[in-house]
C-alpha positions in Angstrom: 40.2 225.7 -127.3 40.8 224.6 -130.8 43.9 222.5 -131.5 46.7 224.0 -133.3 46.7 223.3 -137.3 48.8 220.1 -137.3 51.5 222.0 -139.8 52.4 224.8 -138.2 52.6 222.2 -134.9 54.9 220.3 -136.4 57.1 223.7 -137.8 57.3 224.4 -133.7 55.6 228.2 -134.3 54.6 229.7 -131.1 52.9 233.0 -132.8 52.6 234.1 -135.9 54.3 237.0 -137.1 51.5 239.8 -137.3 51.8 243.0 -139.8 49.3 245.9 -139.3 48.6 248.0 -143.3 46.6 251.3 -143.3 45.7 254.0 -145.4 42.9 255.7 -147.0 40.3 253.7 -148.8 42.1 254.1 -152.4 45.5 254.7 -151.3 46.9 251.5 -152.5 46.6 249.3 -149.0 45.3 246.4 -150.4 46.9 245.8 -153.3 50.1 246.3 -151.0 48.4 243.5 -148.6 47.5 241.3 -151.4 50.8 241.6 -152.9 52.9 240.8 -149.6 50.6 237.9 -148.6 51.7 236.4 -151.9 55.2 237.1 -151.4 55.1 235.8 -147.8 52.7 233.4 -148.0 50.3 235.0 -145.9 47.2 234.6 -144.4 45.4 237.7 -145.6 42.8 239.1 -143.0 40.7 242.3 -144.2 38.3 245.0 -142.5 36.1 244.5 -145.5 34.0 241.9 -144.0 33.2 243.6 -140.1 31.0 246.5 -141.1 27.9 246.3 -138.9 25.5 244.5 -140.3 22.4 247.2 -141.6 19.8 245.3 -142.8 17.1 246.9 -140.1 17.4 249.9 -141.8 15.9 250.9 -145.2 17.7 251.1 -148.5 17.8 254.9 -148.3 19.1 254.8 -144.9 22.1 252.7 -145.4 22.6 254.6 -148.4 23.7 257.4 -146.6 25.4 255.6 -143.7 28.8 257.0 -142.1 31.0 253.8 -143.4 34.3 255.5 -142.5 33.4 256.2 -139.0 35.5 253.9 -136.4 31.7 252.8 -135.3 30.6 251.9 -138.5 32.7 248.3 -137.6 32.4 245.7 -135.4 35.4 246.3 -134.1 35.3 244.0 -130.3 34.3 241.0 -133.2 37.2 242.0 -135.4 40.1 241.9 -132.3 38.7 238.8 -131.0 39.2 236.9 -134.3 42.8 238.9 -134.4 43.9 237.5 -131.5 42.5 234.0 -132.1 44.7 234.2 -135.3 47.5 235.2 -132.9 47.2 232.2 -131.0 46.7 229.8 -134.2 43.2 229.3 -133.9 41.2 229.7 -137.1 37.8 232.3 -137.2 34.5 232.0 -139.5 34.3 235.6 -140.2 31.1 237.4 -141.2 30.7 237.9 -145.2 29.4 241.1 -145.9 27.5 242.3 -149.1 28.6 246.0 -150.3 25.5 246.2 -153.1 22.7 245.7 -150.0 24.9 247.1 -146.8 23.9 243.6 -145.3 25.5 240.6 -143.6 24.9 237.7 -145.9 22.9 235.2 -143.6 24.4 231.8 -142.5 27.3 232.4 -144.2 30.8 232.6 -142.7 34.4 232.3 -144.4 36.9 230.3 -143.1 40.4 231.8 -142.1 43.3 229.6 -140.8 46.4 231.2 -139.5 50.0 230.9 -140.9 53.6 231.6 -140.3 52.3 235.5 -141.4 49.0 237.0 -140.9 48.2 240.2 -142.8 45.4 242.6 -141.0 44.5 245.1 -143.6 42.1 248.0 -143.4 41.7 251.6 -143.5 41.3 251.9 -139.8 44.3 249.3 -139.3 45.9 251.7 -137.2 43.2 253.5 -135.5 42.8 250.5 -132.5 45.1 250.6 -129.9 44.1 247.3 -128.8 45.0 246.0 -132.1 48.0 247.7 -132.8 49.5 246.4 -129.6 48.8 242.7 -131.7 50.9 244.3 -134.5 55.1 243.4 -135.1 55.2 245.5 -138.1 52.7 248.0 -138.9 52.5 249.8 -142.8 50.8 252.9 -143.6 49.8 253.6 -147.3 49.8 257.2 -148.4 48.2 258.4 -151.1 46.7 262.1 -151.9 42.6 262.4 -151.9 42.7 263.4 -155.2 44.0 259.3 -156.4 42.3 257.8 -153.7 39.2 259.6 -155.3 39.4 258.4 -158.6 40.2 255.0 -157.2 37.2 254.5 -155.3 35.5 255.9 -158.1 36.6 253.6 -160.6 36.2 250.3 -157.9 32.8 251.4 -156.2 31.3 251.4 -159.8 32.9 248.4 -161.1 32.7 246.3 -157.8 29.6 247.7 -155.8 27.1 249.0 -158.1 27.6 252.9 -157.7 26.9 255.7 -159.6 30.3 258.1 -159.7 27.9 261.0 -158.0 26.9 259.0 -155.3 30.6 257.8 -154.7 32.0 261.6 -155.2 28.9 262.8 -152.7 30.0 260.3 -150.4 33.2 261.0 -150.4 33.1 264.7 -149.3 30.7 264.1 -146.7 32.4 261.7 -144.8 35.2 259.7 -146.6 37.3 262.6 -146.6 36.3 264.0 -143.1 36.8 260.6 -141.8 40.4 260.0 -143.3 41.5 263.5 -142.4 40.0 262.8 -138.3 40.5 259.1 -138.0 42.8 257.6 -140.9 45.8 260.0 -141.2 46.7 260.9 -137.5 47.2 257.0 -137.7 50.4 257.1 -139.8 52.3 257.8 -136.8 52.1 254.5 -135.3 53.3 252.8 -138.6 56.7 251.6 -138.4 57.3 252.3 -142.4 55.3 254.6 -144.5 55.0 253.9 -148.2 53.7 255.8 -151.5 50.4 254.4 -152.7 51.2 256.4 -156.4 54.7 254.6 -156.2 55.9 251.3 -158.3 54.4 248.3 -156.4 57.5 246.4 -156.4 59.1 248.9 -155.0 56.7 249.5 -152.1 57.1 245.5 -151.8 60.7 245.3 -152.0 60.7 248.3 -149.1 59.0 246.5 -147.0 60.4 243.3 -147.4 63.8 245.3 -146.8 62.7 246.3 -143.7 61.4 242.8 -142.1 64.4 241.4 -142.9 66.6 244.5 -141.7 64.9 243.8 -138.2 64.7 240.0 -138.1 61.2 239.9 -137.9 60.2 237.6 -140.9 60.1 233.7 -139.5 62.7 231.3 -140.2 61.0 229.6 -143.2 59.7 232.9 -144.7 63.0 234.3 -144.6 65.0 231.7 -146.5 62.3 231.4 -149.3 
């Protein structure tokens, strides 16, 4: 078993305090993640890199691949690298190209726990075996229409698609997915949030609530 990181040793931490955030792909989720692990100086873990790696399949295939099916993630890899987190241990988690569909070969990225780890995806919520890792889950909600013009504007700039092939995508199984998988989660989230709302606010609701049920560690809290 791996050693605990000398720091957090030293700071006496027996677990890490672990916040679940969900939504829709475009709802806002990680932007909310990326803007709490700033404010608590988190360790930021994301879904992005577990999709299953697709590379024995051709172009055209993986093209048209159900991404927002619960299968379409290594899910038993993801909760084993959750709960050695949990336990301080860092993971070398996969890195995962979005332009191929593909694992990138021999190549891993390093994530060491800290006082807060953030576990961000759009099936964050979906798991019972991870939500039971969860002390504060978060789900984002946003209407399909944003999260649409979102992933639009993202998948072109970031991923190298065409806006048909995101809005073809996203009526064949983004949106059948979130309506099936995604939204029946936000009951399990202990605060629900706007995605079309101010960002601070969303933060400062959240924040609110950690500290309204004592949640946030010692050294986070006093920041």
């Amino acid at each position: 078993m791996e050693p605990l990181p000398h720091q957090l040793a030293l700071q006496g931490l027996v677990r890490p305090l672990i916040i679940g955030i969900a939504g829709c792909s475009g709802s806002g989720k990680t932007t909310l993640s990326h803007e709490l692990a700033r404010e608590l100086d988190a360790t930021l873990f994301t879904f992005d890199y577990y999709y299953r790696d697709l590379a024995h399949l051709p172009m055209e295939e993986r093209a048209v691949h159900n991404f927002d099916h619960p299968d379409s993630l290594e899910s038993e890899l993801l909760l084993e690298h959750v709960e050695a987190l949990a336990a301080l241990r860092s993971v070398d988690r996969p890195v995962y190209d979005f332009a191929t569909h593909t694992r990138v070969p021999h190549s891993t990225g390093h994530v060491t726990p800290s006082r807060v780890i953030i576990v961000e995806g759009i099936l964050a919520l979906h798991y019972e075996a991870l939500r039971k890792l969860f002390d504060f889950s978060i789900y984002v909600h946003a209407p399909h229409e944003v999260c649409l013009t979102r992933r639009i504007y993202r998948d072109v700039r970031e991923r190298g698609r065409t806006e048909q092939s995101v809005r073809e995508q996203f009526a064949a199984t983004t949106r059948p997915m979130a309506d099936a998988y995604v939204l029946p989660s936000r009951e399990f989230a202990s605060i629900v949030v706007d995605g079309t709302e101010s960002l601070d606010w969303s933060v400062e609701r959240v924040l609110t609530q950690l500290h309204r049920e004592h949640l946030l560690p010692p050294a986070v809290a006093d920041a």
